[in-house]
Each structure stands twice: as C-alpha cells, then as structure tokens.
Z-matrix of the N, CA and C atoms (Angstrom, degrees):
N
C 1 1.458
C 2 1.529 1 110.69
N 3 1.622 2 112.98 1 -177.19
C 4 1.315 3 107.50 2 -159.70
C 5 1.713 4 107.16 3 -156.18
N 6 1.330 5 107.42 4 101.12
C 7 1.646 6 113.82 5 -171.77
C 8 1.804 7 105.23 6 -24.83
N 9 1.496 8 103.27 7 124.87
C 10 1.340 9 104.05 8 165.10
C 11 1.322 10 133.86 9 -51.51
N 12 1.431 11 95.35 10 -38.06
C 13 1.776 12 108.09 11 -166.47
C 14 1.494 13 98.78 12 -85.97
N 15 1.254 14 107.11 13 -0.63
C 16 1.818 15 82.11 14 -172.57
C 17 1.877 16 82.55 15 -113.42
N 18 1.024 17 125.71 16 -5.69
C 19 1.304 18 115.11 17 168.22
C 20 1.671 19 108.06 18 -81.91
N 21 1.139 20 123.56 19 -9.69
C 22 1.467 21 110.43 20 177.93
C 23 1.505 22 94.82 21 -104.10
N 24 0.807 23 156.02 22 -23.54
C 25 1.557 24 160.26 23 168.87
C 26 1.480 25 108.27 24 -60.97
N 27 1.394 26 131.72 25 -27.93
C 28 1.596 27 151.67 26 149.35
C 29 1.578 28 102.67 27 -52.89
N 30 1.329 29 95.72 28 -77.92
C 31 1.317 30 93.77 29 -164.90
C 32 1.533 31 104.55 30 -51.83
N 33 1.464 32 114.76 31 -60.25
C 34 1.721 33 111.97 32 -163.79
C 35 1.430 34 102.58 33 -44.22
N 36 1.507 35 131.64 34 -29.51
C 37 1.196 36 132.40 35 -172.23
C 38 1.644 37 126.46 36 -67.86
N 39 1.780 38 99.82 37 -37.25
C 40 1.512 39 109.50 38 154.00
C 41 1.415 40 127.07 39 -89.48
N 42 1.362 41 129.59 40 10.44
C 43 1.360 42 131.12 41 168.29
C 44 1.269 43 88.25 42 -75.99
N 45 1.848 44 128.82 43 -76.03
C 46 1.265 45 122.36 44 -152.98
C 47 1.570 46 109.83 45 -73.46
N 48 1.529 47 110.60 46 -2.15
C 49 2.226 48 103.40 47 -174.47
C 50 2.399 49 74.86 48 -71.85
N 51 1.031 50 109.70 49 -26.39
C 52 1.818 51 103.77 50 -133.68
C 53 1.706 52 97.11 51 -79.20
N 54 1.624 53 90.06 52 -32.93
C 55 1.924 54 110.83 53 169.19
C 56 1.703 55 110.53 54 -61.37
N 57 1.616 56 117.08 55 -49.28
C 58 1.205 57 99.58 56 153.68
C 59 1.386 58 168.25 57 -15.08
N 60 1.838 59 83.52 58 -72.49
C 61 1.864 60 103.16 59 -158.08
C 62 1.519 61 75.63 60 -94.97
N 63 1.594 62 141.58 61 -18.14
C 64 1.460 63 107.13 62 -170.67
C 65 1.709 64 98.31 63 -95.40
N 66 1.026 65 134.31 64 -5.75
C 67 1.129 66 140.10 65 154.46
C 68 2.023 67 122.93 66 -50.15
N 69 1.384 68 92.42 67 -15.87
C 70 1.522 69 105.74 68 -154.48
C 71 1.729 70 96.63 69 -127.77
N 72 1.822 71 97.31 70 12.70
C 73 1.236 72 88.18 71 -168.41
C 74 1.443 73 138.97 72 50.66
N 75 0.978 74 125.30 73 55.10
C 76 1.883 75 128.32 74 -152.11
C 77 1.388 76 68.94 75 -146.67
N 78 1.170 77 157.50 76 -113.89
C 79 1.450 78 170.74 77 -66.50
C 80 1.987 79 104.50 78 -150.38
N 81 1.364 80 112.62 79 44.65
C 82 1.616 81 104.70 80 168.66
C 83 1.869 82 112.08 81 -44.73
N 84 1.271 83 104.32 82 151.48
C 85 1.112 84 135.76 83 150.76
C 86 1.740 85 103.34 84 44.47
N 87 1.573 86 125.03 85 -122.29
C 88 1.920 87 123.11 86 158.13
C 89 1.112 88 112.73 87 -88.51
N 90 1.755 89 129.73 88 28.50
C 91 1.404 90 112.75 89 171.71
C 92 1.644 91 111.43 90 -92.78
N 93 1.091 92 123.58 91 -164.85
C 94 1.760 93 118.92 92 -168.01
C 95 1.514 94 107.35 93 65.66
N 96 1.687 95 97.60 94 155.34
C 97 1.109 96 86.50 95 146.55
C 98 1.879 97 103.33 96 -163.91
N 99 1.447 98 136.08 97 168.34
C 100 1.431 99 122.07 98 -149.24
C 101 1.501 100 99.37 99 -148.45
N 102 1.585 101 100.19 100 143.92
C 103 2.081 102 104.92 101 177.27
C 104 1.267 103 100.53 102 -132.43
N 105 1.456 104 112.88 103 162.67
C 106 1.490 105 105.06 104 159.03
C 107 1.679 106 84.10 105 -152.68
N 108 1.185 107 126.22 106 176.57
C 109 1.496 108 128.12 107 -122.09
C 110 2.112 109 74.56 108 -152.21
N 111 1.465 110 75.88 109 129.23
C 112 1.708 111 101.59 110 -173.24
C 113 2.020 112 99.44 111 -103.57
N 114 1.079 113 89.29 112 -63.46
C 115 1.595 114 93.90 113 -178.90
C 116 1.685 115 115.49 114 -109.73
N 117 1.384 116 95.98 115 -143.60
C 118 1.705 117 123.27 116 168.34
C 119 1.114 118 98.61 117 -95.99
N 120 1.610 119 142.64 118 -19.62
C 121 1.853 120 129.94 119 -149.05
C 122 1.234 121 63.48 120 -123.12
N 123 1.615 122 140.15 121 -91.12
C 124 1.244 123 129.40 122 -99.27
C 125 1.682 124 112.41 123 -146.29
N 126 1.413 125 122.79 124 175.57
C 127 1.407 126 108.92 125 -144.04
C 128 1.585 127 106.97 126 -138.75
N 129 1.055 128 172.57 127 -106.60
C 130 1.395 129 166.30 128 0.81
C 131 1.179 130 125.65 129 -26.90
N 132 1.579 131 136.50 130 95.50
C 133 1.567 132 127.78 131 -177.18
C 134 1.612 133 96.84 132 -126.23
N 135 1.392 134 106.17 133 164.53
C 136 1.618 135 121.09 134 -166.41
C 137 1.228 136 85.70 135 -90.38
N 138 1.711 137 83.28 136 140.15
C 139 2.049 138 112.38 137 172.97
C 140 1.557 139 121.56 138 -69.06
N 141 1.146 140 116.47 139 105.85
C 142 1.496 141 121.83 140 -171.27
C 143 1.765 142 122.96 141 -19.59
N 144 1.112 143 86.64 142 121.27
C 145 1.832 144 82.11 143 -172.59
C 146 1.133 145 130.68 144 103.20
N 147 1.161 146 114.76 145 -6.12
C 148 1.130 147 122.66 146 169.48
C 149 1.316 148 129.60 147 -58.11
N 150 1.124 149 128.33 148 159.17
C 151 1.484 150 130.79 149 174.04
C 152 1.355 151 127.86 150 -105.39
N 153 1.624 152 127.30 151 90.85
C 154 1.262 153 126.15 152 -155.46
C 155 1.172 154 127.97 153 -60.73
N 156 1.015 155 143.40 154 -11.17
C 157 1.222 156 146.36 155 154.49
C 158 1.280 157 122.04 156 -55.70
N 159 1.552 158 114.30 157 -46.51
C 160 1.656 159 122.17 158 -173.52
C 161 1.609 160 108.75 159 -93.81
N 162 1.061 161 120.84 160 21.78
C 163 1.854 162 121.98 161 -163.47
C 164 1.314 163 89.83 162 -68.96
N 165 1.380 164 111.72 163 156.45
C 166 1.542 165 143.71 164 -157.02
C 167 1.516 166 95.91 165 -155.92
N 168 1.806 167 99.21 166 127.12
C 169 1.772 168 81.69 167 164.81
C 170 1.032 169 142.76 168 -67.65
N 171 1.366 170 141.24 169 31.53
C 172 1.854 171 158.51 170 -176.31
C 173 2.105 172 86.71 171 -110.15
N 174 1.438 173 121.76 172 -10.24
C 175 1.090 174 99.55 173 -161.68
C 176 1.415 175 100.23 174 -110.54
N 177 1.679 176 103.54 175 14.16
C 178 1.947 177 109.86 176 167.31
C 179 1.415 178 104.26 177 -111.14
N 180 1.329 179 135.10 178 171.35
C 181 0.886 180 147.04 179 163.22
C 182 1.616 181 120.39 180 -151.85
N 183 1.354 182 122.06 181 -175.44
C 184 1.023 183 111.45 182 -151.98
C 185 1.688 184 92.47 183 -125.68
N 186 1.271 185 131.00 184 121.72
C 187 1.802 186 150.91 185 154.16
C 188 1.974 187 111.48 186 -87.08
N 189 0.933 188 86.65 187 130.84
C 190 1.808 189 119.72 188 157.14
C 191 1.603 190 104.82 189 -43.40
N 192 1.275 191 129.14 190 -178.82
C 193 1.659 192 117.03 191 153.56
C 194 1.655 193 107.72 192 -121.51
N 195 2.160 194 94.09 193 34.39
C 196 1.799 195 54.93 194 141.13
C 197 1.787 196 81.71 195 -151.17
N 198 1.745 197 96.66 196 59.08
C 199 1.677 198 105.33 197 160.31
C 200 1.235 199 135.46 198 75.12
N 201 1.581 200 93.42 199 18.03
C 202 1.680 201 104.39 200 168.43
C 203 1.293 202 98.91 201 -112.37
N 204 1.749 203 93.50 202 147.49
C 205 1.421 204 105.14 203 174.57
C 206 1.465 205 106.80 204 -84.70
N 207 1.593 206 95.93 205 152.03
C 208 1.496 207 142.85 206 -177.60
C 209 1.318 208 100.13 207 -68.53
N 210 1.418 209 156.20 208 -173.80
C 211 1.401 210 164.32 209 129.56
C 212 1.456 211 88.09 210 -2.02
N 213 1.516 212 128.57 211 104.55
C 214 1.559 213 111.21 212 147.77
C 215 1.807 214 78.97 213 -177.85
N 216 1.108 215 108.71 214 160.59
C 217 1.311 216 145.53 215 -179.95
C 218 1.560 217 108.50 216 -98.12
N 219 1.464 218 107.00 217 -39.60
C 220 1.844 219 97.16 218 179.76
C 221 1.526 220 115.02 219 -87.02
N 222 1.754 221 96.58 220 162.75
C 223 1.717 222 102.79 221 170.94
C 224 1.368 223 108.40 222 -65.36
N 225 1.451 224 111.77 223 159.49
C 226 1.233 225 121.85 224 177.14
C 227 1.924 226 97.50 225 -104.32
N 228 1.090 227 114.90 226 163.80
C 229 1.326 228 134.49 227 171.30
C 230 1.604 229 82.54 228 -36.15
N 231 2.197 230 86.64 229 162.29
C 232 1.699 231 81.81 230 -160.61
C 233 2.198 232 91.45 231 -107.36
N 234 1.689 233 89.62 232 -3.32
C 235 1.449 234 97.99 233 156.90
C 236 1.470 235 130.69 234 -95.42
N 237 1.335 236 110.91 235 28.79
C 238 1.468 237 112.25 236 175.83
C 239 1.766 238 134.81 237 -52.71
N 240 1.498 239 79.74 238 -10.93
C 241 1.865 240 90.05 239 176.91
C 242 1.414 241 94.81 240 -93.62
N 243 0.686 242 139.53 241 -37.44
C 244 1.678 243 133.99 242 -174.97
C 245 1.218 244 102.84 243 -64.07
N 246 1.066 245 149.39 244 5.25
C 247 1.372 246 148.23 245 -170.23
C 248 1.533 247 110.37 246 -134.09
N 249 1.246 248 112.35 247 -51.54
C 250 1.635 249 116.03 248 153.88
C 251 1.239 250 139.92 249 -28.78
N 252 1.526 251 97.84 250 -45.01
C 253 1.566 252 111.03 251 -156.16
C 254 1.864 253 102.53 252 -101.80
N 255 1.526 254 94.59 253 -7.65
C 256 1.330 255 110.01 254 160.09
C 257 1.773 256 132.22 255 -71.45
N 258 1.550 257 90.94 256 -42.67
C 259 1.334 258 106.45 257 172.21
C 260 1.795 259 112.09 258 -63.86
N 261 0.725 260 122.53 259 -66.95
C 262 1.508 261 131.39 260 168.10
C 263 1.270 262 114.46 261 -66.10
N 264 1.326 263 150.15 262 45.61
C 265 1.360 264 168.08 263 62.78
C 266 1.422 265 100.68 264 -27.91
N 267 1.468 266 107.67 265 -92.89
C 268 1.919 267 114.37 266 -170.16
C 269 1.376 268 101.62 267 -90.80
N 270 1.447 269 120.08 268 122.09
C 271 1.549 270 131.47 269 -147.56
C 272 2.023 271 76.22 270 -104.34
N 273 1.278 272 112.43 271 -43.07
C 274 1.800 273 102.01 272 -178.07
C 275 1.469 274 120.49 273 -84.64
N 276 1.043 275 114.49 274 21.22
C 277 1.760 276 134.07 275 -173.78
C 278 1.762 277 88.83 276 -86.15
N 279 1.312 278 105.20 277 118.47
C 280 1.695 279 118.03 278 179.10
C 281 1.689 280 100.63 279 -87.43
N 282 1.658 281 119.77 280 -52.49
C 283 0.851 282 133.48 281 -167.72
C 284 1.256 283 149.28 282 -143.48
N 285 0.859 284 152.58 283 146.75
C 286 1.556 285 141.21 284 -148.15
C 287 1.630 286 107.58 285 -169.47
N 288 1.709 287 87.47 286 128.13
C 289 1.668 288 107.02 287 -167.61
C 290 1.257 289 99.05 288 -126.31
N 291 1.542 290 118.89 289 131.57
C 292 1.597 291 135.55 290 151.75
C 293 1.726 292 114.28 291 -105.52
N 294 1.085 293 104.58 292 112.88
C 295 1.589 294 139.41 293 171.09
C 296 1.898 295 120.78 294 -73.98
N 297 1.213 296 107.54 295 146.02
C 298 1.717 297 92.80 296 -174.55
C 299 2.030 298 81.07 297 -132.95
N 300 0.950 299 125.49 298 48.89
C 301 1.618 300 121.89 299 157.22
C 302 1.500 301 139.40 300 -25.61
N 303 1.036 302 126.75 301 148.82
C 304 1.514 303 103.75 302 158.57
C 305 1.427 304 122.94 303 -70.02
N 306 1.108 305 109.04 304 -56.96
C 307 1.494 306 136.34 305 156.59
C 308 1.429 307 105.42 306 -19.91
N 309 1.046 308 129.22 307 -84.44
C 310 1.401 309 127.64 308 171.30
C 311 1.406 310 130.74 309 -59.20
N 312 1.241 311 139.72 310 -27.45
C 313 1.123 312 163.21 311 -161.83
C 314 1.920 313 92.76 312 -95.47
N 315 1.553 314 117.27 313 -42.82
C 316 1.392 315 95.53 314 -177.69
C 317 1.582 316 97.43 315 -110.62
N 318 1.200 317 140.52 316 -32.12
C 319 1.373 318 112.74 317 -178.46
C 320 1.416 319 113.16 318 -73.87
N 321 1.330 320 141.07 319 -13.78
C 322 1.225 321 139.05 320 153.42
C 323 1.657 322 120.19 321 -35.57
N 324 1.434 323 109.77 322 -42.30
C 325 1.497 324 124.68 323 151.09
C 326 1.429 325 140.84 324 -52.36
N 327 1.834 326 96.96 325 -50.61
C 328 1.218 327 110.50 326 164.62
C 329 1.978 328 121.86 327 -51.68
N 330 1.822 329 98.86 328 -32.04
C 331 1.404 330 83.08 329 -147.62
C 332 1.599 331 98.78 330 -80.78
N 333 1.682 332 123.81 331 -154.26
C 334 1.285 333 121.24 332 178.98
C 335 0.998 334 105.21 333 -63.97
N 336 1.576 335 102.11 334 178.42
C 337 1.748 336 115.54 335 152.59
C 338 1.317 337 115.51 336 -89.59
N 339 1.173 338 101.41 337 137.45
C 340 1.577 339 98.52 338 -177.74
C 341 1.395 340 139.01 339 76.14
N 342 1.245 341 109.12 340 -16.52
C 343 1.532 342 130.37 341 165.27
C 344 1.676 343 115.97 342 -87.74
N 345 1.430 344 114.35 343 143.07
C 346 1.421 345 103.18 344 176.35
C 347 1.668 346 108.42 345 -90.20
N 348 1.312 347 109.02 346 -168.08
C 349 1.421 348 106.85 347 -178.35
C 350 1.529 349 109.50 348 -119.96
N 351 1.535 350 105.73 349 105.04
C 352 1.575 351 125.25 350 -174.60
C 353 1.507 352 97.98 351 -83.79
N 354 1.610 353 99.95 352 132.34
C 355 1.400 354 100.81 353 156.21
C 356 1.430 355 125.73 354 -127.14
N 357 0.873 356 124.94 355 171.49
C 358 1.533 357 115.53 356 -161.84
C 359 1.721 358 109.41 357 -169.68
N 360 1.464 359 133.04 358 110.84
C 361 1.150 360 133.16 359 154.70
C 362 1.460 361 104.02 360 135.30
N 363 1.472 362 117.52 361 14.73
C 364 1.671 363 100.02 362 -163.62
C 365 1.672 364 75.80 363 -124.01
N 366 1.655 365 87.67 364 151.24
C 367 1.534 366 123.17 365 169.77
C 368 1.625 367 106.86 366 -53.83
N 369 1.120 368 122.47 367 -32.32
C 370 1.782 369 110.53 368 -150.35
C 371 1.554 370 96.14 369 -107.82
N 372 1.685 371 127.38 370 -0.88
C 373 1.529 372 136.16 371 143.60
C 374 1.650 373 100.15 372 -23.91
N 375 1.053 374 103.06 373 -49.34
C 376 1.968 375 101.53 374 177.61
C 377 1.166 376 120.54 375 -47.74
N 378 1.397 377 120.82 376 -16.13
C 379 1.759 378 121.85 377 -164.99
C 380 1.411 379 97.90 378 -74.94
N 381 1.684 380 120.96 379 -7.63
C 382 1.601 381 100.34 380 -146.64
C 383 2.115 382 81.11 381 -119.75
N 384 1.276 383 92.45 382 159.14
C 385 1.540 384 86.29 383 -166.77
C 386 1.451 385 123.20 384 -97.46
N 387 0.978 386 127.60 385 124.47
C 388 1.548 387 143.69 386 -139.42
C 389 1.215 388 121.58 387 92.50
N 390 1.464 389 128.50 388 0.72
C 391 1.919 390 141.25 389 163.20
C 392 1.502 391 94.17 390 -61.34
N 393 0.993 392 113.59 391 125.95
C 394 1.824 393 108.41 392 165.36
C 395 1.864 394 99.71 393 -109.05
N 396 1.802 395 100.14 394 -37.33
C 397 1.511 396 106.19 395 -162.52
C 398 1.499 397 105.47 396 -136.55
N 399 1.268 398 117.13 397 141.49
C 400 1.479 399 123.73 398 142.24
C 401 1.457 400 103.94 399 -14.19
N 402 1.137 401 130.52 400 -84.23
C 403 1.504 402 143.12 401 -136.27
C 404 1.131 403 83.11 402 -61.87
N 405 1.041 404 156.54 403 10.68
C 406 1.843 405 141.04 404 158.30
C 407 1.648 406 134.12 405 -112.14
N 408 0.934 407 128.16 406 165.24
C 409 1.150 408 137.39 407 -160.09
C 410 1.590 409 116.63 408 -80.82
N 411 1.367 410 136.94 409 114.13
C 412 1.409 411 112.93 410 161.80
C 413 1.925 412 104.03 411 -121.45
N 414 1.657 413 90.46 412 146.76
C 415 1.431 414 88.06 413 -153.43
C 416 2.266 415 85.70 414 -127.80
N 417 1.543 416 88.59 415 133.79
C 418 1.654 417 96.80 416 172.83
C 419 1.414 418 110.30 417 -120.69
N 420 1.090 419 134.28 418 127.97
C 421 1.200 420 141.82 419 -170.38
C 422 2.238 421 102.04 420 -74.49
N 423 1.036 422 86.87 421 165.13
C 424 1.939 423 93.43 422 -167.46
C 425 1.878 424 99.91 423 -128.70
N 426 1.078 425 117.27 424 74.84
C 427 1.558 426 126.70 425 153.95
C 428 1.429 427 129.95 426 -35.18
N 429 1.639 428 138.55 427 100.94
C 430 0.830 429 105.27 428 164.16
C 431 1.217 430 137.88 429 -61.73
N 432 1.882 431 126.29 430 170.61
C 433 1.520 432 115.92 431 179.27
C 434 1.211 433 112.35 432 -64.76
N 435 1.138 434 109.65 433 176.23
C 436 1.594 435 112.47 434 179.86
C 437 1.816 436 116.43 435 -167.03
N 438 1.415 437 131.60 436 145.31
C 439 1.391 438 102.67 437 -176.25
C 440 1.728 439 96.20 438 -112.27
N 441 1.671 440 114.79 439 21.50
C 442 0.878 441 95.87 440 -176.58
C 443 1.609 442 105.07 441 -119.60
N 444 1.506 443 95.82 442 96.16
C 445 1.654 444 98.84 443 177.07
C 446 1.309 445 147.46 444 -30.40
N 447 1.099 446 89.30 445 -61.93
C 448 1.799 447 92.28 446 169.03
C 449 1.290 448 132.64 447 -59.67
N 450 1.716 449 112.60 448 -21.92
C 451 1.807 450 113.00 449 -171.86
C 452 1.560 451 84.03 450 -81.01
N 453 1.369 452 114.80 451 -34.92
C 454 1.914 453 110.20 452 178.53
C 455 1.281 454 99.39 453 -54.34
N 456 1.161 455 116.65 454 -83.45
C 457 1.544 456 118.22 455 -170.33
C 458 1.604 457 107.42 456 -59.09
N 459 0.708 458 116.39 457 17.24
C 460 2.328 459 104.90 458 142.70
C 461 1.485 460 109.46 459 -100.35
N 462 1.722 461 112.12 460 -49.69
C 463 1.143 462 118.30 461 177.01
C 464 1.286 463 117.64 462 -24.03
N 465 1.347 464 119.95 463 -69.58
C 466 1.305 465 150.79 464 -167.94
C 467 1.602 466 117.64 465 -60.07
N 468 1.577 467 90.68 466 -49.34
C 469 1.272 468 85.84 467 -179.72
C 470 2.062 469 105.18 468 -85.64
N 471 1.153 470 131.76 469 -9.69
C 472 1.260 471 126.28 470 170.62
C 473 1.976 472 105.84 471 -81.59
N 474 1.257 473 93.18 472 -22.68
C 475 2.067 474 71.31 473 173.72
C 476 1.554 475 114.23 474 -98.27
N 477 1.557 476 118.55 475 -8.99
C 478 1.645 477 108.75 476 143.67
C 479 1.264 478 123.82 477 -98.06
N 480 1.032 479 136.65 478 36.13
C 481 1.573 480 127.40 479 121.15
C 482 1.277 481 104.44 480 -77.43
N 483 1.139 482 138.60 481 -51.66
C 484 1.738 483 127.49 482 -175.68
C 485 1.776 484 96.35 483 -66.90
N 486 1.087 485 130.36 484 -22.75
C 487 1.331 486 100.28 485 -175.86
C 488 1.799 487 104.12 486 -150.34
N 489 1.377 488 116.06 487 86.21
C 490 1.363 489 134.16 488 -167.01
C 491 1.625 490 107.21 489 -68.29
N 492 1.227 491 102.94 490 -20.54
C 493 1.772 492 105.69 491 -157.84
C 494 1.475 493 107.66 492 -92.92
N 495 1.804 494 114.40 493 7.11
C 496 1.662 495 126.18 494 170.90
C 497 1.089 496 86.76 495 -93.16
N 498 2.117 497 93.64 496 136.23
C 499 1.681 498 106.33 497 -176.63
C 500 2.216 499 91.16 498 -89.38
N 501 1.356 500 121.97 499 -24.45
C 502 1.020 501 109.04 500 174.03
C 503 1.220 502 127.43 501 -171.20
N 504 1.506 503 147.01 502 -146.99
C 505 1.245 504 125.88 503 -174.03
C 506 2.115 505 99.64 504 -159.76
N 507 1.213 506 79.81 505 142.27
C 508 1.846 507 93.85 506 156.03
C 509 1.375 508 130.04 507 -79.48
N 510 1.200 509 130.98 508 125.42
C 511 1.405 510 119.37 509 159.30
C 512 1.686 511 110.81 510 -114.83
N 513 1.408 512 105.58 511 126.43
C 514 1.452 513 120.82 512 -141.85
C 515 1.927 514 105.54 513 -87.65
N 516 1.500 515 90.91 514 127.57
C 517 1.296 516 116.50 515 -176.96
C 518 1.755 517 113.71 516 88.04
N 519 1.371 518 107.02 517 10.42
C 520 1.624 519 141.00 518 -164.46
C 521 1.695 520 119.26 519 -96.96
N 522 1.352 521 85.14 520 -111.88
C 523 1.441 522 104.07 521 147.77
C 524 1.438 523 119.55 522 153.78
N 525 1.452 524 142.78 523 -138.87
C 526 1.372 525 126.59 524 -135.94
C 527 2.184 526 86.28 525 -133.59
N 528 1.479 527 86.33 526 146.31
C 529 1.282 528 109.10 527 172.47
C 530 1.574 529 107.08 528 -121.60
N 531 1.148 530 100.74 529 171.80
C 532 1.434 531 121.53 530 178.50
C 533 1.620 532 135.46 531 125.01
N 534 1.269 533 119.59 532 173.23
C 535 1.612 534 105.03 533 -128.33
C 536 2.081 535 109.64 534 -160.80
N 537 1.133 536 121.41 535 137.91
C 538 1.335 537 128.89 536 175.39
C 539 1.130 538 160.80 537 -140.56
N 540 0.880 539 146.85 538 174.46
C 541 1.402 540 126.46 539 -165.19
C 542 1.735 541 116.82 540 -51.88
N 543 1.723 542 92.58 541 -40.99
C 544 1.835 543 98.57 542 -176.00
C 545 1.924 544 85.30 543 -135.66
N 546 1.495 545 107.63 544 178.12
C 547 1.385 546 119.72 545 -167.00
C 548 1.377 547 80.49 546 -80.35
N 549 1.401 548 159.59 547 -68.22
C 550 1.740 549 168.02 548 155.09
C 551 1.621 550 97.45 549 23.50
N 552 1.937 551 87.08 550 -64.16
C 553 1.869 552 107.80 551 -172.83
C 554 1.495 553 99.61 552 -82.35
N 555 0.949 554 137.72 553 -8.67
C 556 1.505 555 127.86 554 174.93
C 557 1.594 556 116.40 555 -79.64
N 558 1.839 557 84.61 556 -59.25
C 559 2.117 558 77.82 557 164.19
C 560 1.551 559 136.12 558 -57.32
N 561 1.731 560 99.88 559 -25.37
C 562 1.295 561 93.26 560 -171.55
C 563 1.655 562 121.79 561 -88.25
N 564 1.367 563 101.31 562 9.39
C 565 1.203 564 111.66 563 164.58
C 566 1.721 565 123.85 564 -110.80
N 567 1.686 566 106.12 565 13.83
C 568 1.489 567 124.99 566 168.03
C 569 1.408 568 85.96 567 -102.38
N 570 1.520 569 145.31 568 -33.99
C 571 1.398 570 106.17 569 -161.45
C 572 1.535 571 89.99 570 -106.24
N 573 1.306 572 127.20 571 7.88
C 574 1.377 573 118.04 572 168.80
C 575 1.360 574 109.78 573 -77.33
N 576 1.188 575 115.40 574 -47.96
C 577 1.712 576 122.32 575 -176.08
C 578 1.440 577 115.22 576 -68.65
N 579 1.764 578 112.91 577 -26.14
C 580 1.553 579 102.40 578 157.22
C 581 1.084 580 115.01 579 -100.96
N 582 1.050 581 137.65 580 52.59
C 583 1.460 582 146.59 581 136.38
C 584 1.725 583 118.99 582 -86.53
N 585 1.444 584 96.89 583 -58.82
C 586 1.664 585 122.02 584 -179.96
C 587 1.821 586 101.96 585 -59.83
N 588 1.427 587 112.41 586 -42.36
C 589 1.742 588 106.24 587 173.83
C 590 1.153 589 96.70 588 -69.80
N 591 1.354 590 146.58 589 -48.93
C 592 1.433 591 134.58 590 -150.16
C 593 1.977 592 108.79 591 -64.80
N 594 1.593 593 91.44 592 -53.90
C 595 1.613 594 111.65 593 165.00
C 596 1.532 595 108.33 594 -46.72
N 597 1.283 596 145.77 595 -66.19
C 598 1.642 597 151.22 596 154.31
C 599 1.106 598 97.09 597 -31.89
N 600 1.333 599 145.74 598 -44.97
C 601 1.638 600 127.62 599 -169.88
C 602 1.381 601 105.54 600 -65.24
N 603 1.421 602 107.10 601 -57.08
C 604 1.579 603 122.21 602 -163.07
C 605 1.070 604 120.05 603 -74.46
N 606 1.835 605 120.67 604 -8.50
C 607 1.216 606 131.72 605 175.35
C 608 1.605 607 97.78 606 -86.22
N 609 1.675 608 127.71 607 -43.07
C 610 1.142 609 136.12 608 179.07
C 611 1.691 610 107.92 609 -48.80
N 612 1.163 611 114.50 610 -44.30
C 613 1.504 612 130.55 611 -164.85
C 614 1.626 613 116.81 612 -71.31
N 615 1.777 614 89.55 613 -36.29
C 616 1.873 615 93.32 614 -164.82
C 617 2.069 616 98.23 615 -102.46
N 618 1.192 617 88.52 616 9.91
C 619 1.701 618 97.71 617 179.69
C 620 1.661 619 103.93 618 -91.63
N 621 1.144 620 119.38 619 -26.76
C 622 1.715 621 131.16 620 -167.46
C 623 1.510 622 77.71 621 -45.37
C-alpha cells in the first residue's frame, strides 16, 4: 500500500506543474504527461488523456515502478515506462516531466542523427545541478520516436546508467523529458531547457 497523504501531495503537485507548463504553452491540449514519486514502490502520473491545463486530482493515479496501476480503474499514461524506469535508475529523482513544446518538438528534428545535443557557453547551464560554470558542457541525448515503449524505455534507461550526469533527453519530433529532485527542481529545469532550445533555434536561424 501507499500513504494517502503523500499521494495527494503528488498529485496536488502535478495538477499545479500541468496549470503551468500549459499556460507556458509546453503541454497543449492531452499531450505531456507528469509523475512525482510517493514512495520507494510507487509514483503518481496523469491518467491518459487528459487535458493539461484542466487536471483535477481524480486525473492522477497511482503505478507500481514497473507501471501497473495501484487501486484505480483508469489507464495510466501510455508512456508510463518512460518514467518508471527513470525512477529506479535515480532512486532521489522526486519527479519527472514530459513536455510537447515547440521548441522542443522542432529542434529535436532540426538536430543530427545520432548525435546528442551539446551545449556549451550559456550562463543558465547553472540551473542544472553540478553546472558551477558556463565554460562546460551539458549534453542531452536525441531518441528517435518510437510507438514501441518499452524497447524506448530499456534504451533509456541503459544510457543513464552509463551516463547519470544528463539532466534529460529529447525524443525527436516528440518532445522533452526530464526530471528532479522535487517537482520545484523538475520545472526549473523545463523552463531552463526551454530557454536554452529557444537560444539554439535563433542561433540556428541567424546562422542561415
């Protein structure tokens, strides 16, 4: 079983991330989707279909980690392993948000194949924890799409264990994941990363 109160303290936490990012345009209409982590077993993520802007707590529910639902009757997100397999990688990861942006959704396209997307030289690299300086590198790996979840979610979760120190990742033509200690540290590394794509777009644009 799974403390009540800390499952409504989850949930209240992804009603208001969901009031946010669709406010901020990051999260149109039922795309996205958001967890934040109740225990050691189990997690709170929004019920498929939902509409992020209007979330209600009846519209989280509660998954296992490895994506079965808890007491509930509804589907869970139809990316619930992508979020799981995160939690059990980073055991202090509170939370974890997927975004459907413009920003993300097209430079994820823009960038190579097969290459991740290094950045390097901007001040706000600091948002992410262990950045001390500009002068260093932060690097997100670029996924293709896929509708088949689970070979994603091993993928994913086998290239962070090899590489723990990415705050998150693209999945291309998709959009942006990533995740933190508390939902606070989770957003502030969604509005850091759409800042840093917006800057990459406009650098892409004025380079033509």
């Amino acid at each position: 079983m799974f403390d009540v109160i800390a499952y409504a303290n989850a949930a209240r936490s992804i009603v208001d991330a969901g009031k946010f990012l669709y406010a901020q345009g990051w999260s149109p209409a039922t795309s996205s989707n958001y967890s934040a982590r109740i225990d050691a077993r189990h997690l709170a993520i929004t019920v498929s279909g939902r509409h992020k802007g209007q979330l209600a707590m009846t519209d989280v529910m509660v998954v296992d980690l490895a994506g079965k639902a808890v007491q509930s009757q509804c589907q869970p997100s139809a990316e619930t392993r992508l979020h799981t397999v995160l939690y059990e990688v980073f055991p202090e990861v509170g939370a974890v948000l997927h975004t459907h942006s413009v920003n993300a959704t097209v430079l994820s396209r823009l960038l190579v194949e097969e290459a991740p997307w290094v950045l390097h030289g901007y001040e706000l690299q600091k948002a992410f924890p262990g950045v001390s300086t500009h002068d260093s590198e932060l690097t997100l790996p670029v996924f293709d799409n896929t509708q088949n979840i689970e070979e994603l979610a091993a993928t994913t979760k086998d290239w962070f264990r090899r590489h723990p120190e990415h705050p998150g990742y693209l999945i291309r033509g998709h959009g942006l994941y990533t995740w933190g200690q508390t939902m606070s540290g989770c957003l502030r590394h969604v509005e850091a990363l759409e800042f840093l794509m917006a800057c990459e777009l406009e650098m892409m644009r004025f380079s033509r």
